[in-house]
N, C-alpha and C positions, 0 to 999 in steps of 0.2 A: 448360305454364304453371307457374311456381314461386309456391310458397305459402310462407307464412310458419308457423313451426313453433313458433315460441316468441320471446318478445321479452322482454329482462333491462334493467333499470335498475340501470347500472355502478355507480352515486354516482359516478363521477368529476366533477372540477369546473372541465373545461376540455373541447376537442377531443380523441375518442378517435384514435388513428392507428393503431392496430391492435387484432385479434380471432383468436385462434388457439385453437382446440381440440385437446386430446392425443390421442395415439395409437391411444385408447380410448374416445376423445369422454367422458370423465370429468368433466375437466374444461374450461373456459374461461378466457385468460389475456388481459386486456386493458393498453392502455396508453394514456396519454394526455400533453396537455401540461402536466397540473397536477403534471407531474414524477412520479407512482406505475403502480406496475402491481397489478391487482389478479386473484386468484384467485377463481376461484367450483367449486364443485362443482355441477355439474347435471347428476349419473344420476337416471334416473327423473325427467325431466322440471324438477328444483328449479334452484333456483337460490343455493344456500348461500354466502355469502360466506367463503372459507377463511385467504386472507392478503392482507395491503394491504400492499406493497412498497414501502420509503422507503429509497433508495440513490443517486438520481438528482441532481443539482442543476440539471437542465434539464428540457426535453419529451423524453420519451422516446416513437420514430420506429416502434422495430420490436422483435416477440419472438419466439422463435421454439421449440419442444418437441425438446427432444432423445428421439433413442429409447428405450421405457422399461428397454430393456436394458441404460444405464447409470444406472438410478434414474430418480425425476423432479427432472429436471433443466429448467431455462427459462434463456434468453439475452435478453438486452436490452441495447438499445446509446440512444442520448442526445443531446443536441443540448450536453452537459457534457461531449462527445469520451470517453466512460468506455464500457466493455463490462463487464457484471455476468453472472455465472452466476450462478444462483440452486439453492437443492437443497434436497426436501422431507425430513426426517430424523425419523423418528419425531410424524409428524404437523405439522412447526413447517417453517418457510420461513426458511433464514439463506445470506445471500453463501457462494458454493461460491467464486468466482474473479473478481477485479477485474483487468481490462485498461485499462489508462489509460497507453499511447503513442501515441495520434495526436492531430496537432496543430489540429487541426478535428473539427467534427461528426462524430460516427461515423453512418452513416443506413440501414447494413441488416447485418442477420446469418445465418447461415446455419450450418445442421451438415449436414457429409457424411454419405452412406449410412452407416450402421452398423457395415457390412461394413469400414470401414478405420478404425476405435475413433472415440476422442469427438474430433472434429475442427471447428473453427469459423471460419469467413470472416468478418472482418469489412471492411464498406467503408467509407472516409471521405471529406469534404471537402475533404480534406490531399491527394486525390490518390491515396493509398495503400489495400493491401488487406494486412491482416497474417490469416496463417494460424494460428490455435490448436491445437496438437494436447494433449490432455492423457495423461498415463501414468497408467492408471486403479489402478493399484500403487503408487503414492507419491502421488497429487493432485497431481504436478506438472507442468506445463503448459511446452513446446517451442514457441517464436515466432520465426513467417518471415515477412519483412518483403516486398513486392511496391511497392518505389518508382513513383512516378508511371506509375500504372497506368492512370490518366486523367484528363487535363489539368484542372484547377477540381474533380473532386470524383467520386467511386464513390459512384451510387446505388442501385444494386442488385446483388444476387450468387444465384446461383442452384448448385448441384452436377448433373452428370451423375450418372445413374444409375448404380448396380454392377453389375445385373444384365447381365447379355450377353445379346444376341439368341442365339438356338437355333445347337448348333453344325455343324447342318447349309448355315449360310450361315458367308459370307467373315468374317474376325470381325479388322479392320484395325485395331479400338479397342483389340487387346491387342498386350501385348511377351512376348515369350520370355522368360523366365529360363536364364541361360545357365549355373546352374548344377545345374540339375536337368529344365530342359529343359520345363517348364509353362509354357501359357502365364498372364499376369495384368494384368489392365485397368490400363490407366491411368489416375490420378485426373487428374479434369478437373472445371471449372466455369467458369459464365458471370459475366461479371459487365456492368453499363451504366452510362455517365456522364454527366456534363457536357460530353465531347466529341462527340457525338453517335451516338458507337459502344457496336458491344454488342462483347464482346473473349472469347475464348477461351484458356483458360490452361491449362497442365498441368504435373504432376510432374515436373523432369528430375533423378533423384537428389536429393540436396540442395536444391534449388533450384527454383521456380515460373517460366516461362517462358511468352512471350505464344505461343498458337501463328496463333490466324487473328483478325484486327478487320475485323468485320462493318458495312461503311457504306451504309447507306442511308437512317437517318433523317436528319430534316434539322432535328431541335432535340433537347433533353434527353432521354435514355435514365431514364424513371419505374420499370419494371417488366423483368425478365426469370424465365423458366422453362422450365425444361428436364426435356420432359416423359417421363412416367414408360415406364419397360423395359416392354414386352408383347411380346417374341420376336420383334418386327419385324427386319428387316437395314436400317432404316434409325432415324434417331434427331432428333429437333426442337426446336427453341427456342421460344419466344414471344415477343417484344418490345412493350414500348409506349412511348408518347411522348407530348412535348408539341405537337408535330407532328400530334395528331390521330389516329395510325395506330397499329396492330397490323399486327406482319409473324410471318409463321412463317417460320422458317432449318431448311431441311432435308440431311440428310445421310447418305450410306450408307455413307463410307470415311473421315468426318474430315479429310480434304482437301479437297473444295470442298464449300462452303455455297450451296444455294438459296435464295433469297427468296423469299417469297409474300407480299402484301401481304392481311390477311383483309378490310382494311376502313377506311376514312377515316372519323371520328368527328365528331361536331358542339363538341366540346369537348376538352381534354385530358384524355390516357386514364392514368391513375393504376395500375391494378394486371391482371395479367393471371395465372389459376389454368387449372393442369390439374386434370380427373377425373381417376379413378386408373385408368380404362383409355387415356389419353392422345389420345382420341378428340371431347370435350367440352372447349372451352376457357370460362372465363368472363372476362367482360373488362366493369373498372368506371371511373368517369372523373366527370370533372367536370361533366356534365351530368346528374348524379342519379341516372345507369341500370344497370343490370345488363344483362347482354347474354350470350347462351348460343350456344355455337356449337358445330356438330357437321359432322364429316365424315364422306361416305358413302363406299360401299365404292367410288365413280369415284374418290376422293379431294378431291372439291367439299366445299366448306366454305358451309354457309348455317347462319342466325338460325331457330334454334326457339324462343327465348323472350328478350321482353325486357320487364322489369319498372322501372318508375319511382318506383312507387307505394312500394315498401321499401328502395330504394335510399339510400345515405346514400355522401356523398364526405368520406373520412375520414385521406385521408392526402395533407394539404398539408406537406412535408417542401422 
């Protein structure tokens, strides 16, 4: 059964849409539609308010913590089409980096594993997904553009892991370097739309290229995650929808994708989280609930916990 640990009053003064804690669980960064994002420190239980972020001219959708091994750094994207990095500097919260080319809503963001520098997805209404990379030596920041990447709008993006499964299995997720003969993963991430696909995308030199679109839901793609490396040989998605359903996409060579459907919902399913041994999924929706799911060593996926009671549906985007 999940209990409740501690409950913070945001001050926000509209709908939160998001709740993310740092790397360190230090801190708590929320967002909302009253257009702010607000920091709190809560080690040791508090709940300190640290900085109220006013950069937005819309509702801001989603944020997200970059690794603390390039600073504390936070992303946030907007219903103003803008993408804001944010960067803590000697205690004080000021704009690290403004992205403002997409021509619609920006509605999720995302940073790659660490392992490949400070790197950001973000996805828009416009259709498009533009790639962030930053040169952590200059502050300057490299943008690749992914045109109609899904028809009416990208609502979510997710990254593949770095890690590689153990190299006592087949390891098809990496490429050669044919210049020294190592091999090195390919960066990959998910992303989900308006057209009812989740899409698979990866690095082709220069350039981001679709590699597999995954159809089987049968309305809006809300949520996607791509759950975390534990030395497995194979690798999984999570998807959710306005369709009601969770499916998990599974795969051992990145060439064919499984489905599994986890579950039909009674409402729309808004967000789906990995644990970090990628074994527990939780999955939240518009019928109030939290929903915990785990699979056993068959590979059977059942409901160990479902909570109503503290549940809040917080991201209408």
């Amino acid at each position: 059964m999940v209990s409740v640990l501690q409950t913070l009053d945001s001050g926000h003064e509209d709908l939160i849409h998001g709740a993310e804690i740092d790397y360190y669980g230090l801190n708590l960064a929320t967002c909302s539609s009253d257009n702010t994002i607000k920091i709190f420190d809560i080690k040791n239980g508090g709940q300190r308010l640290k900085a109220d972020l006013k950069g937005h001219a819309g509702p801001v959708w989603q944020i997200t913590w970059a690794h603390p091994r390039f600073g504390n750094i936070l992303a946030s994207c907007s219903y103003d089409r803008k993408v804001i990095l944010w960067k803590e500097t000697n205690g004080e919260w000021t704009k690290y980096y403004e992205y403002n080319n997409h021509d619609s809503s920006v509605n999720s963001v995302s940073f790659a594993p660490p392992e490949y520098g400070l790197i950001l997805a973000c996805g828009s209404s416009d259709g498009s997904i533009s790639i962030l990379t930053c040169n952590t030596e200059t502050g300057m920041f490299d943008v690749k553009k992914i045109p109609n990447a899904h028809t009416i709008g990208c609502n979510a993006l997710s990254w593949c892991p770095s890690a590689l499964p153990d190299s006592t299995f087949d390891q098809k997720g990496k490429q050669t370097n044919p210049n020294n003969g190592v091999a090195a993963q390919i960066k990959r991430f998910a992303s989900g739309g308006c057209d009812n696909a989740v899409k698979i995308w990866k690095e082709d030199g220069d350039r981001w290229i679709e590699e597999h679109k995954l159809e089987v839901h049968c309305d809006w793609i809300r949520d996607v995650a791509w759950a975390p490396s534990i030395g497995l040989p194979s690798t999984r998605i999570a998807s959710c929808s306005q369709d009601r359903r969770v499916i998990i996409w599974s795969t051992e060579d990145f060439a064919l994708w499984t489905p599994t459907i986890l579950n039909t919902f009674d409402d729309v399913v808004w967000n789906v989280s990995w644990s970090l041994t990628g074994n527990v999924l939780g999955v939240s929706g518009g019928d109030n609930k939290i929903f915990l799911y785990k699979e056993n060593n068959d590979g059977i996926w059942s409901c160990i916990s479902e909570d109503a009671e503290n549940a809040k549906d917080v991201r209408h985007t």
